[in-house]
N, C-alpha and C positions, 0 to 999 in steps of 0.2 A: 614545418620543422617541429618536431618533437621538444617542448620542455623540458632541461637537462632534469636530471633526479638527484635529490641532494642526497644529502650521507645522512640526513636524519629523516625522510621520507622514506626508508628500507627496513621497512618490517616484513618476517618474511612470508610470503603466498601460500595458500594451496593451493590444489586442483591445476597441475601446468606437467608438462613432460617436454621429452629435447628432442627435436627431431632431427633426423638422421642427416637433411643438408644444416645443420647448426643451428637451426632458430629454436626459440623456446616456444611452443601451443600452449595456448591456456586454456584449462579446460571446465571454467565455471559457467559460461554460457556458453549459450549456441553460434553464437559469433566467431568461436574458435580462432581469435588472432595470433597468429604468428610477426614475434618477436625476434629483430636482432638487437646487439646489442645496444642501449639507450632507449630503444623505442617504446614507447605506452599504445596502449591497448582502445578502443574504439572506444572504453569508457574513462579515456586517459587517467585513470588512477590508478590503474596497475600497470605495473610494465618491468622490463628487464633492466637486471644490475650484474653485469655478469655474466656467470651460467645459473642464475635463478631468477624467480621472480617474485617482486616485491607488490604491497600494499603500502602506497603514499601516502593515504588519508588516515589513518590507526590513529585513534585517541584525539583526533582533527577534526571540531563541526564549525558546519557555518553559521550556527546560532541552535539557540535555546528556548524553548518555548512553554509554558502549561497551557493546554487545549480542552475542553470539550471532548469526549470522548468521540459524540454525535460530529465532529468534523473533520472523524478520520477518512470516510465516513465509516463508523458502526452502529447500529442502533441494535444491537441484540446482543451486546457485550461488557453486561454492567453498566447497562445508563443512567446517565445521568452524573458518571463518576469522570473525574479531573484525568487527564494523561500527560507527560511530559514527554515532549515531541521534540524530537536533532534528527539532523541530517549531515552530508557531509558536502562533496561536491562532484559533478560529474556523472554519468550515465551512459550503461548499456544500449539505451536505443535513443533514436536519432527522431523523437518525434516534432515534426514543424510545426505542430500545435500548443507547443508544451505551454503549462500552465506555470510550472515555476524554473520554468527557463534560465533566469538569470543563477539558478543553484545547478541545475543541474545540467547547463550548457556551458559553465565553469573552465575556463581553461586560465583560472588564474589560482592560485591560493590565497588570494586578499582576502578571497571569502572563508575563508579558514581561520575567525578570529581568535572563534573556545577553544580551550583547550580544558579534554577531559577523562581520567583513564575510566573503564569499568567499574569500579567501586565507587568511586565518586557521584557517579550517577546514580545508580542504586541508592545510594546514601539523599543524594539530592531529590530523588522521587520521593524516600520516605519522610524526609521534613516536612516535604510542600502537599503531603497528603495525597499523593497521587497513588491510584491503584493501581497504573501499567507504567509503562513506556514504550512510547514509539520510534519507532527507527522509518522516515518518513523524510519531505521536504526533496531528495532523492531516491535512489533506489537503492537499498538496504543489501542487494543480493553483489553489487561491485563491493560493498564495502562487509562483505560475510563474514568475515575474522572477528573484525572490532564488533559487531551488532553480536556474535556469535558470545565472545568474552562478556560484552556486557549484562547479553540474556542469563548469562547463571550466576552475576553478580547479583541479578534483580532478584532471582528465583530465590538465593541465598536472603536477602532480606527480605522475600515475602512479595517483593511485586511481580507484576505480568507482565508479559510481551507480547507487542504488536508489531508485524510488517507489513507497512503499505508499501507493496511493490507492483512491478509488472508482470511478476512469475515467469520472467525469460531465465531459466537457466537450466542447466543438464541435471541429469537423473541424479549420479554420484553426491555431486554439493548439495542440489536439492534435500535429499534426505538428512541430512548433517544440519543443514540450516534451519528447517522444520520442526526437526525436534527441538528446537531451544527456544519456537514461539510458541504461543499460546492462542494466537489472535492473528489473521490477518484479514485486510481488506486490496483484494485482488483484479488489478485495473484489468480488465478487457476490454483493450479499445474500437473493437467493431469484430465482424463473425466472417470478415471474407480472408485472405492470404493478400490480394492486389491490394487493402487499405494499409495491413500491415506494411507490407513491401515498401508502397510506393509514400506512406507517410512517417511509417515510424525506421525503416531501414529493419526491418525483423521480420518473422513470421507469424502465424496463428498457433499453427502445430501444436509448438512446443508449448505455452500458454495454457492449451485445452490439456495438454498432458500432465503440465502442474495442478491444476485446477482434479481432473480427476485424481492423481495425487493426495490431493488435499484431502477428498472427501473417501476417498475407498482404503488410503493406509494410513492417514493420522488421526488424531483427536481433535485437533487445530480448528477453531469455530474460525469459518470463514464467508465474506461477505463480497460480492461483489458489486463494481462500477464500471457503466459506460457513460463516458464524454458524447452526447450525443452532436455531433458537427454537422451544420446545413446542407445538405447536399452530398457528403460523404458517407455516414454511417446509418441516417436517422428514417431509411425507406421502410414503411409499413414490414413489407416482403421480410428485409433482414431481419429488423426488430423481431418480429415472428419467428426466424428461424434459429435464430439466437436463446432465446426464450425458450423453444421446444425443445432445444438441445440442453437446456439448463435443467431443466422442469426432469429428460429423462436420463442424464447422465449427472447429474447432481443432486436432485432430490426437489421437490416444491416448497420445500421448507428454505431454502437459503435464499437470505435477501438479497437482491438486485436496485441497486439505485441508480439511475436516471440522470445525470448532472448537464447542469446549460452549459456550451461551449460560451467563452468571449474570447473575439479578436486580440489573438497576441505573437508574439515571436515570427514565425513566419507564415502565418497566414490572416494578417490582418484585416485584407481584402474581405474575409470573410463575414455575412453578419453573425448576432448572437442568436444563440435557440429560443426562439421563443417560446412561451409557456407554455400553448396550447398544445404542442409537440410533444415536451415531458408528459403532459396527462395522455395522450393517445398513447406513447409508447409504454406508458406504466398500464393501459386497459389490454394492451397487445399481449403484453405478458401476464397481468390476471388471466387471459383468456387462453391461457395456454398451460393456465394451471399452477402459475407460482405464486404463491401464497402474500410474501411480503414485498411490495416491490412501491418503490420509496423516490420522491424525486430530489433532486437538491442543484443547490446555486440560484433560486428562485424561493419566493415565499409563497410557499404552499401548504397550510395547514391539512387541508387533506392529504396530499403527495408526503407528510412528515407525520402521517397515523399511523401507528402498529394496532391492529386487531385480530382476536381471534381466531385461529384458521380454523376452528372448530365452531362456534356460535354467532362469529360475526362479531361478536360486541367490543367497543372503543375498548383500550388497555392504558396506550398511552400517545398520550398527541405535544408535537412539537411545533414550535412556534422558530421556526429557524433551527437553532441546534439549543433552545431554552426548553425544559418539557413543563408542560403546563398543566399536566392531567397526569396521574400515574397510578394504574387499578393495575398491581399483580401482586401475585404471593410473595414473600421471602426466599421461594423454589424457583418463581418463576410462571408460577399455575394464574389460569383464568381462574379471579374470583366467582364467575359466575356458572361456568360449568366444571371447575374443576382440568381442564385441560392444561399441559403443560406446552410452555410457549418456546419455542426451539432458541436456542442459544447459551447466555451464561449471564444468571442473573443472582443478587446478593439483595439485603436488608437495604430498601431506600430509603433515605433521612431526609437529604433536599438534594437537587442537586446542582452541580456547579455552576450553570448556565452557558452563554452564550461567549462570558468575555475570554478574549485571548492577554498570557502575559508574558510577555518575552523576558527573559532572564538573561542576567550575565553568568558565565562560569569561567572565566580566565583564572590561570592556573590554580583550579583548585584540586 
């Protein structure tokens, strides 16, 4: 049964229309839920009030955090520099792997304890010295209104934006929603339709469509991640073909990072990736032509080097998400041959390191 929708959970949607036997479609993903009245949506945070439809979660996170930019992940996106990371609650897709499950498998509002409008956060990134913010912890693309108002709050005070999403959604919102990041890091959770399907309750399709999206009509420095899973996703065969579809509908310049699965939510049964795995899959995709490609959720000093794509030589080496070493220009350029190194890079001072701080912001 549906959880009722309160009177202060109705801020109002976009992207929905009525269809002709009464229901309302929604039409920001692909999921395309049809609504009668009271019912929420597959990512239960939108749903009908009415004859419209409403966003529950608006100016509602389940917490507050400054991060590490490196553990969005980004590493080609101002490293080195601090992010202020919220989320809300709740999710478009249904994956039984989920990593932060208990945020975004949410069917309670407990986990709703900040409370925070657009301006405030903008305001609260510029205190804490933070160069972006991320809309992250869930998927940013259910909650598009609020992340959307906030990104020109940020823009107005000078910071960036970043969304860590899954890139499930339709063409129309897509465009709207893009234009007001600057920065995303782009889960693609395996390269078949049957992984999607039968793990996350979604497709591939529409994913590769965002992603080309990404890279052939916006500005948007974007990065991607696979969850590599035991037995699921992590076959030589796919890695490879994953890879050569990246390398030639993406560019060889866009990073790819590699992350260990651990046993959680519904698939505990399963074990964790071991290391050796990351470093094969990260040689799979050199060999197929992608330039930076990164591992994480393991310590791996090499798996966390950017070098070169032009002379090979170190630039910058991580020691978890701490950087230990940092040889580029102020532009961005290889000190040693002058090449410029693909991303969005500024004046590095020190940088913030490894620690996480979790923040309160009740009603500020």
């Amino acid at each position: 049964m549906d959880e009722p929708i309160g009177d202060t959970e109705r801020y109002p949607a976009r992207w929905w229309h009525m269809l002709e036997d009464g229901r309302i479609q929604c039409d920001l993903c692909p999921r395309d839920c049809k609504l009668r009245e009271g019912q929420r949506g597959a990512c239960f945070v939108r749903g009908r009030a009415g004859d419209t439809m409403v966003l529950t979660t608006y100016g509602r996170s389940s917490g507050f955090c400054v991060d590490p930019i490196e553990k969005k992940p980004l590493n080609h996106f101002y490293p080195g520099s601090s992010i202020l990371s919220f989320g809300t609650a709740g999710c478009n897709l249904a994956c039984k792997f989920c990593q932060n499950w208990d945020i975004s498998k949410s069917r309670s509002f407990d986990k709703l304890a900040d409370q925070a409008g657009p301006e405030a956060i903008a305001n609260m990134a510029v205190e804490l010295g933070c160069k972006s913010v991320a809309f992250t912890y869930n998927d940013p693309v259910i909650f598009a209104e609020y992340a959307m108002d906030v990104a020109d709050a940020c823009h107005e005070a000078g910071v960036k934006t970043v969304a860590v999403t899954a890139g499930y959604i339709h063409a129309a919102p897509r465009a709207e929603f893009y234009a007001k990041m600057d920065a995303a890091n782009v889960d693609l959770k395996a390269f078949t339709d049957e992984f999607y399907l039968k793990l996350t309750g979604a497709h591939l399709e529409p994913v590769l469509d965002t992603l080309k999206y990404l890279r052939h009509e916006t500005q948007v420095w974007f990065e991607l991640t696979t969850l590599l899973i035991p037995g699921y996703n992590d076959s030589a065969q796919e890695i490879g073909r994953m890879s050569e579809w990246i390398a030639k509908e993406l560019g060889t310049d866009v990073p790819l990072h590699f992350t260990a699965f651990h046993p959680d939510y519904k698939m505990t049964d399963i074990p964790a990736t071991p290391a050796g795995k990351l470093t094969e899959a990260r040689q799979i995709a050199h060999s197929a032509g992608l330039q930076h490609v990164y591992t994480g959720n393991v310590h791996d000093l090499s798996g966390g080097t950017t070098c070169c794509a032009s002379c090979k030589q170190t630039l910058i080496v991580r020691d978890w998400h701490l950087i230990r070493e940092y040889h580029l220009t102020e532009n961005g350029e290889c000190p040693h041959c002058g090449a410029k190194l693909a991303g969005h890079f500024g004046k590095f001072e020190k940088a913030f390191g490894r620690q996480r701080i979790p923040l309160r912001m009740i009603n500020v």
